[in-house]
SEMAR-828835 format. One record per atom (N, C-alpha, C): residue number from 1; residue in one letter; chain; atom name; z, y, x. Coordinates in Angstrom, 2 decimals. Layout:
<sites>
<site pos="NUM" code="A" unit="A" site="CA" z="Z" y="Y" x="X"/>
...
</sites>
This chain:
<sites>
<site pos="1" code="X" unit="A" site="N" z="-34.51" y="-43.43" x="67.57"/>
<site pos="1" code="X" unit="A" site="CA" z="-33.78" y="-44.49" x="66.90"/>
<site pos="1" code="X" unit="A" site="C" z="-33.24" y="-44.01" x="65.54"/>
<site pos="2" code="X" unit="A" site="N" z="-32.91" y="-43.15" x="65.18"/>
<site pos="2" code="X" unit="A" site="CA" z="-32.50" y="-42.66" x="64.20"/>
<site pos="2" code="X" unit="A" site="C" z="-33.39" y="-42.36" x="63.47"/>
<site pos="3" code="X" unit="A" site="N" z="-34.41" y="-41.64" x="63.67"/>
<site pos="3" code="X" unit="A" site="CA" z="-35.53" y="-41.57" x="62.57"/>
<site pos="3" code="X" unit="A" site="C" z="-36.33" y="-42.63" x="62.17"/>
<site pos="4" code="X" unit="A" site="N" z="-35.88" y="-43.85" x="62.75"/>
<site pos="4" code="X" unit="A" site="CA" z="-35.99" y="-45.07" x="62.36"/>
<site pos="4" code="X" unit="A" site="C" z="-35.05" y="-45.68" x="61.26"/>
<site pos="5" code="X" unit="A" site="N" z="-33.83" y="-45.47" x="61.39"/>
<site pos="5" code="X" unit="A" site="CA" z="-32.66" y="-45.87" x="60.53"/>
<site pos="5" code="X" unit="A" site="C" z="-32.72" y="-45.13" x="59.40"/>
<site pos="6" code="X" unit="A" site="N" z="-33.27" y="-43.76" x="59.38"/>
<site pos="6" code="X" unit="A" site="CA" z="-33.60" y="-43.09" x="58.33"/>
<site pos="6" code="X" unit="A" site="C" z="-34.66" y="-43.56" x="57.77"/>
<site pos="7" code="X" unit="A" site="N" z="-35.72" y="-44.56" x="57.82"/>
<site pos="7" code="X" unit="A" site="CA" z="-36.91" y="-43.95" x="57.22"/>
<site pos="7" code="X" unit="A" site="C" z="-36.87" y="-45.85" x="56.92"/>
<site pos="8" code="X" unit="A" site="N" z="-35.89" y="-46.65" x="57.83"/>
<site pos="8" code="X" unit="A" site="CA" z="-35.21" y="-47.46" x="56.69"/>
<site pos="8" code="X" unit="A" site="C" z="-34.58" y="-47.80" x="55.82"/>
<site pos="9" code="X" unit="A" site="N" z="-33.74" y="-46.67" x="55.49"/>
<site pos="9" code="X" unit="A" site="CA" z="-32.63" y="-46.10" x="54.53"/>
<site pos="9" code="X" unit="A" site="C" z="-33.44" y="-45.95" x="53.35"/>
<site pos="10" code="X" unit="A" site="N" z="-34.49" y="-44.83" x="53.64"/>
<site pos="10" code="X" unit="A" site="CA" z="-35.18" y="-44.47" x="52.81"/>
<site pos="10" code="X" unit="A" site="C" z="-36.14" y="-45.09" x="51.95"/>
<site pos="11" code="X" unit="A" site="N" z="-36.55" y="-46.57" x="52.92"/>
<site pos="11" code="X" unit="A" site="CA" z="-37.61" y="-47.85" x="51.84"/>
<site pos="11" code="X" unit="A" site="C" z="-35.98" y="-48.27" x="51.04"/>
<site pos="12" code="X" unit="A" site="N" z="-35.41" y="-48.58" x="51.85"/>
<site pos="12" code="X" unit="A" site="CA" z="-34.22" y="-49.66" x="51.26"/>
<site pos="12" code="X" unit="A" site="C" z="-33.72" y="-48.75" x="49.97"/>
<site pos="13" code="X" unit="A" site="N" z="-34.08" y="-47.92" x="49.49"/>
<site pos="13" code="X" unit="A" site="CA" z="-33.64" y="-46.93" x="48.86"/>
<site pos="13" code="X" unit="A" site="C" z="-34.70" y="-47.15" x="47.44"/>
<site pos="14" code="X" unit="A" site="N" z="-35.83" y="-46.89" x="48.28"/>
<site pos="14" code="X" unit="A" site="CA" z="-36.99" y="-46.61" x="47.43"/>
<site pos="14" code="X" unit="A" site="C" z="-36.95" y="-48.02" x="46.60"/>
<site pos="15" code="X" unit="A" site="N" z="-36.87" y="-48.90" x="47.58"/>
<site pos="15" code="X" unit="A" site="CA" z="-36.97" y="-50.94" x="46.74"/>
<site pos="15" code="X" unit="A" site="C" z="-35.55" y="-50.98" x="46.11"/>
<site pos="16" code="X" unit="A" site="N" z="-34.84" y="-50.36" x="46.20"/>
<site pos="16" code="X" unit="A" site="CA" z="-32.98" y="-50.38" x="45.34"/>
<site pos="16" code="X" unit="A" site="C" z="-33.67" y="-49.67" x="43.98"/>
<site pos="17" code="X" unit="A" site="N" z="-34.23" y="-48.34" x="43.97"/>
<site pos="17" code="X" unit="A" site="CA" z="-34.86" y="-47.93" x="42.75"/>
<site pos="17" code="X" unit="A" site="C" z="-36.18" y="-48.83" x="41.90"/>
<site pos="18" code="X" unit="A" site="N" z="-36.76" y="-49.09" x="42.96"/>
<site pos="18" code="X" unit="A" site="CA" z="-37.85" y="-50.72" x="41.82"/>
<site pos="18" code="X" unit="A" site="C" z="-37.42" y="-51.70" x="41.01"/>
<site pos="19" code="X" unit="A" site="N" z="-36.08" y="-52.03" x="41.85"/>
<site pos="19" code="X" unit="A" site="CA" z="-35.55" y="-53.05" x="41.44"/>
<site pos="19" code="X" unit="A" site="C" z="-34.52" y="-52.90" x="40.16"/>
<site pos="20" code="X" unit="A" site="N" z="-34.01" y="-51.67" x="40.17"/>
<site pos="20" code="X" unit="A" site="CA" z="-33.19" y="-51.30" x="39.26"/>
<site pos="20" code="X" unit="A" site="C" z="-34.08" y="-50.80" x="38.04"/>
<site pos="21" code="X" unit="A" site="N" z="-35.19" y="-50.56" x="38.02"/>
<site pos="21" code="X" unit="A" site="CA" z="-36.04" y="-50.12" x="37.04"/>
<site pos="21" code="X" unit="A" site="C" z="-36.19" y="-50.92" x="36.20"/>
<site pos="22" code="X" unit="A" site="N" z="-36.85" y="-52.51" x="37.10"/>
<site pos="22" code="X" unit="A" site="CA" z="-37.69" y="-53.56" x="36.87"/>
<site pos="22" code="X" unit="A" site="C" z="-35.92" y="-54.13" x="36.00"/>
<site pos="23" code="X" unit="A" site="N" z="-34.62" y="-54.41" x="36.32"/>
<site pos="23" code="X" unit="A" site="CA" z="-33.58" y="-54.81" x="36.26"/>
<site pos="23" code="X" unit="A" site="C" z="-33.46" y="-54.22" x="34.80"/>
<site pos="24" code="X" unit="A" site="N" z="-33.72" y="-53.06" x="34.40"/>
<site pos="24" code="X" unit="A" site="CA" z="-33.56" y="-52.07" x="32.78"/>
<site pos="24" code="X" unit="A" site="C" z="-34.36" y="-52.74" x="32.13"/>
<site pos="25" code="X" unit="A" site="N" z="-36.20" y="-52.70" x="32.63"/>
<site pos="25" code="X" unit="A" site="CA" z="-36.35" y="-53.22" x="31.37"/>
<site pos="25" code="X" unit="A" site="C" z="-36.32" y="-54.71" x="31.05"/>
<site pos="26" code="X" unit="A" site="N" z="-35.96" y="-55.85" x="31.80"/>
<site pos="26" code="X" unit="A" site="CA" z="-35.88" y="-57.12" x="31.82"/>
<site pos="26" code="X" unit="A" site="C" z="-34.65" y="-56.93" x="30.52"/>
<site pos="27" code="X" unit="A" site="N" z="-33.18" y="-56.14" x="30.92"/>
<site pos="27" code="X" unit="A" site="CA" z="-32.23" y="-55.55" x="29.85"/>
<site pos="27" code="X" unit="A" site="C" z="-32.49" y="-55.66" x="28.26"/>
<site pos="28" code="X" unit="A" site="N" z="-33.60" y="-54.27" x="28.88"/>
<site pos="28" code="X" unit="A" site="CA" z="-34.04" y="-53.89" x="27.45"/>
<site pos="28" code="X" unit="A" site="C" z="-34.73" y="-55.37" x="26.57"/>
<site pos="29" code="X" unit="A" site="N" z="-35.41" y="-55.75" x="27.45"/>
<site pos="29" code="X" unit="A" site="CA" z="-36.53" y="-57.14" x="26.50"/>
<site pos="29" code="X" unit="A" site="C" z="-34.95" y="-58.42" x="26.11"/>
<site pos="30" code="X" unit="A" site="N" z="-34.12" y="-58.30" x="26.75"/>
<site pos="30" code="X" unit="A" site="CA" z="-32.98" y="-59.45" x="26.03"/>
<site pos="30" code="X" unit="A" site="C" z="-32.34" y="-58.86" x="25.23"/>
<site pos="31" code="X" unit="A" site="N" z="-32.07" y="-57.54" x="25.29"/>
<site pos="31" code="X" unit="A" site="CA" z="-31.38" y="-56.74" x="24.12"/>
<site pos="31" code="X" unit="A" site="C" z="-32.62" y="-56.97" x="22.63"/>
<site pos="32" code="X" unit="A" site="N" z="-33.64" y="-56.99" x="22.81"/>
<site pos="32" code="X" unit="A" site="CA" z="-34.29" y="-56.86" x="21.25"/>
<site pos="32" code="X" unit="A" site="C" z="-34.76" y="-58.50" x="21.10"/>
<site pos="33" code="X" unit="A" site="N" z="-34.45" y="-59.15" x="22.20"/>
<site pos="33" code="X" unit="A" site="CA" z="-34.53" y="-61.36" x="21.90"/>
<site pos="33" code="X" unit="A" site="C" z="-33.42" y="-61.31" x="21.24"/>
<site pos="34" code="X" unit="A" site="N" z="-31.92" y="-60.50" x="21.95"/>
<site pos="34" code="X" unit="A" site="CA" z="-30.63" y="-61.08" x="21.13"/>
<site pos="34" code="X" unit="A" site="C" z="-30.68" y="-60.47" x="19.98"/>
<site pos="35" code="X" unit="A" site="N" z="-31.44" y="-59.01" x="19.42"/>
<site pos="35" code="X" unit="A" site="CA" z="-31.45" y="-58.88" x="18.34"/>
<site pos="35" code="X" unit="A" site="C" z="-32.06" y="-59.67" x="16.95"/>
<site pos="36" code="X" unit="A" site="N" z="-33.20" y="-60.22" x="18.05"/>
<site pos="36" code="X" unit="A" site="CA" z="-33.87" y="-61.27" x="16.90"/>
<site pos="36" code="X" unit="A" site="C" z="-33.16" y="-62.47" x="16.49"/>
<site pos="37" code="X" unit="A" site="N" z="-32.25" y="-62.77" x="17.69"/>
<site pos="37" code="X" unit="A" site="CA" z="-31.52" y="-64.13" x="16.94"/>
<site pos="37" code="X" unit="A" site="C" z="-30.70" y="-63.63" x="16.21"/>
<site pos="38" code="X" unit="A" site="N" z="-30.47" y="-62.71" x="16.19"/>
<site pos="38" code="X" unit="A" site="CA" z="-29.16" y="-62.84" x="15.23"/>
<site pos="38" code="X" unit="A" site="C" z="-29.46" y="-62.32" x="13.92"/>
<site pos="39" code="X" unit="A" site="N" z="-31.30" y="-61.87" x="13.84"/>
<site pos="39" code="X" unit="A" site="CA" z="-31.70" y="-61.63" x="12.46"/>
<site pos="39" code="X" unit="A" site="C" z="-32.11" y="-63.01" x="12.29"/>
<site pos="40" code="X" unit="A" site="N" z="-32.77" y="-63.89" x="12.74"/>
<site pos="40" code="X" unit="A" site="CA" z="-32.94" y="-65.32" x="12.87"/>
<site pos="40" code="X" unit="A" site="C" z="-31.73" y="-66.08" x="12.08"/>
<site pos="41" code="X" unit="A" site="N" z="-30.61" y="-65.74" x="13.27"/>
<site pos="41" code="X" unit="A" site="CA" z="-29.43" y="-66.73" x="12.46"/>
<site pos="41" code="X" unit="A" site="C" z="-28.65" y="-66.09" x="11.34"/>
<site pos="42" code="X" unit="A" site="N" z="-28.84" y="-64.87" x="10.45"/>
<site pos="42" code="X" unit="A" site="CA" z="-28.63" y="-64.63" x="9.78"/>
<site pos="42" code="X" unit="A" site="C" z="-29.26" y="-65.10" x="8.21"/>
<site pos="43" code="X" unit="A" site="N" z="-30.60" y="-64.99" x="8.50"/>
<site pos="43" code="X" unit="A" site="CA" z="-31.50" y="-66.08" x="8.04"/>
<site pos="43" code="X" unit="A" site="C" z="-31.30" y="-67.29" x="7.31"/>
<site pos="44" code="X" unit="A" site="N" z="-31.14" y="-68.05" x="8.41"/>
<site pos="44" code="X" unit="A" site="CA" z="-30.93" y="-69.22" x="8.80"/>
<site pos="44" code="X" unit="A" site="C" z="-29.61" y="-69.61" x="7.87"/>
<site pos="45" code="X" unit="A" site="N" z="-28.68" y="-68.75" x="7.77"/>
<site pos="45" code="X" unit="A" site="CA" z="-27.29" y="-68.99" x="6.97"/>
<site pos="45" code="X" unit="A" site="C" z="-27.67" y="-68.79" x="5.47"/>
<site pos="46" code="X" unit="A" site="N" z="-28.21" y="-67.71" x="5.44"/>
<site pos="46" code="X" unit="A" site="CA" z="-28.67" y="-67.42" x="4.06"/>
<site pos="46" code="X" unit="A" site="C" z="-29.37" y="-68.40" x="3.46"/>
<site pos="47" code="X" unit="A" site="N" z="-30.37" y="-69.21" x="4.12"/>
<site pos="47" code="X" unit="A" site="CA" z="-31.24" y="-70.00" x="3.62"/>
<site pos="47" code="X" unit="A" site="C" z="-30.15" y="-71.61" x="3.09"/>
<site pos="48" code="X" unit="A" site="N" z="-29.05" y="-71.85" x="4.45"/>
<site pos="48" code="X" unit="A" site="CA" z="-28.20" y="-72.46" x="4.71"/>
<site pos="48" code="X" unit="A" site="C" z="-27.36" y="-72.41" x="3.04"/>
<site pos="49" code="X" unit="A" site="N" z="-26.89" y="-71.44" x="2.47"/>
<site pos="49" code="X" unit="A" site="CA" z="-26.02" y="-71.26" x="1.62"/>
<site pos="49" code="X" unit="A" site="C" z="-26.63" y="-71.40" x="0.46"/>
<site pos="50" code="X" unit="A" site="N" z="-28.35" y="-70.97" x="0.23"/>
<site pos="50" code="X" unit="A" site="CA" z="-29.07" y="-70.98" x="-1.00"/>
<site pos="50" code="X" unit="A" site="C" z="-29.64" y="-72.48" x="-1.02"/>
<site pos="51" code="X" unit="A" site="N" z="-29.68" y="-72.91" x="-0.29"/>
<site pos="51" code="X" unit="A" site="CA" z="-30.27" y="-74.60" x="0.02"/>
<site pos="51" code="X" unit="A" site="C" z="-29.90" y="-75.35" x="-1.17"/>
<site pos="52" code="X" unit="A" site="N" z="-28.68" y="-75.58" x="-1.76"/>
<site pos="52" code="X" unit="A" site="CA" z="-28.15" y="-76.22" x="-3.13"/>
<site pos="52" code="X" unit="A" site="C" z="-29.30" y="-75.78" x="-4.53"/>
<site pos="53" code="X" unit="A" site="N" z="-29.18" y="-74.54" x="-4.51"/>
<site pos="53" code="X" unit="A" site="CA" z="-29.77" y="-74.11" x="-5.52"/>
<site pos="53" code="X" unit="A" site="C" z="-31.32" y="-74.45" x="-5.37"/>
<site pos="54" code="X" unit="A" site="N" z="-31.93" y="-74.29" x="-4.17"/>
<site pos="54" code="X" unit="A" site="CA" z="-33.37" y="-74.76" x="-4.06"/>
<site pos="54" code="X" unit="A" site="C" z="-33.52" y="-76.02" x="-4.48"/>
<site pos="55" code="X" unit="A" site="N" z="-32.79" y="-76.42" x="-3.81"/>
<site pos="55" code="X" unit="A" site="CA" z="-32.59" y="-78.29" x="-4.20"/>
<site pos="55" code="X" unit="A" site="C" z="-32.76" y="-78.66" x="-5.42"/>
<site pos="56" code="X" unit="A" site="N" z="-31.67" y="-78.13" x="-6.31"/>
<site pos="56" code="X" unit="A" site="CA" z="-31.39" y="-78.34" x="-7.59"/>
<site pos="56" code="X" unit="A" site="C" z="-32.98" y="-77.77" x="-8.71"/>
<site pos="57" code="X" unit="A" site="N" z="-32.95" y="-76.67" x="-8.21"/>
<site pos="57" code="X" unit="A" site="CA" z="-34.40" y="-75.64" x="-8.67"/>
<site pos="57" code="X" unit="A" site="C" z="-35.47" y="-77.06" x="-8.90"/>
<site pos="58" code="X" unit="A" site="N" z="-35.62" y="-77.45" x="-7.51"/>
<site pos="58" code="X" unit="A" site="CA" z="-36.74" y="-78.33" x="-7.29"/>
<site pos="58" code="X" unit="A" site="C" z="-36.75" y="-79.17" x="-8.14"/>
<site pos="59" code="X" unit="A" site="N" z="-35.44" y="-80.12" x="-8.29"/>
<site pos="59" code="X" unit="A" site="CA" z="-35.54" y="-81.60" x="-8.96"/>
<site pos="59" code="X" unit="A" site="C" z="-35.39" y="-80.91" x="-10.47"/>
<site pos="60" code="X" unit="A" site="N" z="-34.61" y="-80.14" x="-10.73"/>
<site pos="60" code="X" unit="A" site="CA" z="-34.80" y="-79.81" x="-12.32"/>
<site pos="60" code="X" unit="A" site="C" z="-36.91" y="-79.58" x="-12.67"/>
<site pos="61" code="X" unit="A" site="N" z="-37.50" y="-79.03" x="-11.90"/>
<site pos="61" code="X" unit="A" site="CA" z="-38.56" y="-78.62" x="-12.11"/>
<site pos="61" code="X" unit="A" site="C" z="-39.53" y="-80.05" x="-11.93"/>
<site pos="62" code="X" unit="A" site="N" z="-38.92" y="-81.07" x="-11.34"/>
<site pos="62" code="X" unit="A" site="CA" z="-39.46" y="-82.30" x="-11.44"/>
<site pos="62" code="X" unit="A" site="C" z="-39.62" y="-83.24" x="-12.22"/>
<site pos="63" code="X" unit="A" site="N" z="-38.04" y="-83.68" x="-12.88"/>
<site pos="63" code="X" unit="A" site="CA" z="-37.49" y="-84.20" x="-13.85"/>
<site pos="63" code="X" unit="A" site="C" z="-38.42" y="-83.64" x="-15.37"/>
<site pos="64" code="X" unit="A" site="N" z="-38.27" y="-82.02" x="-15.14"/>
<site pos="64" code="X" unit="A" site="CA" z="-39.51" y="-81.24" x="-16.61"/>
<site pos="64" code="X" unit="A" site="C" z="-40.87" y="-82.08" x="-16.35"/>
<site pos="65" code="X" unit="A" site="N" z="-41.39" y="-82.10" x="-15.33"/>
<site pos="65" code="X" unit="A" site="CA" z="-42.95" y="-82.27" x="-15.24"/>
<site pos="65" code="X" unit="A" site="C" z="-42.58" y="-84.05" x="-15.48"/>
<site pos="66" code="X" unit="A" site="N" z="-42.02" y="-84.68" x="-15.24"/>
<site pos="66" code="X" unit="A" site="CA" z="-41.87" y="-85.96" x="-15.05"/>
<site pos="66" code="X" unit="A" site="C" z="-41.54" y="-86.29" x="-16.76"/>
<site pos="67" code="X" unit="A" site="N" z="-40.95" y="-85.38" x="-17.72"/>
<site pos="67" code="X" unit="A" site="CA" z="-40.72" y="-85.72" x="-18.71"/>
<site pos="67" code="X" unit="A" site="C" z="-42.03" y="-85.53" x="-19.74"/>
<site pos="68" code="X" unit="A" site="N" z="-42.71" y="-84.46" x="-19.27"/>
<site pos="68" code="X" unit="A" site="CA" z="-43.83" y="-84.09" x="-19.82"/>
<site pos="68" code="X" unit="A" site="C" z="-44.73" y="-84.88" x="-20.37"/>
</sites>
């Protein structure tokens, strides 16, 4: 009976280490998603803040060709 309880110890052990492996790199793959959003939404602000000037860029460069 006991070398039974042992040698279930020992899977339950072995599947605690799979799982904790498999558990790191699932970790690791949301650690470099959350890194991308936040180069994403950094982005995203920048583009957010220069948006006026594109705008403006554009229609001035329209208004020229339109006067042409």
């Amino acid at each position: 009976m006991w070398l039974q309880i042992l040698e279930q110890e020992r899977r339950n052990s072995d599947d605690l280490a799979v799982i904790k492996q498999r558990l790191d790199r699932i970790e690791s793959r949301f650690d470099g998603v959350e890194r991308n959003l936040d180069r994403l939404d950094s982005a995203f602000k920048e583009f957010a803040k220069n948006l006026p000037v594109i705008i403006g860029d554009a229609l001035r460069a329209a208004w020229r060709e339109q006067e042409a």
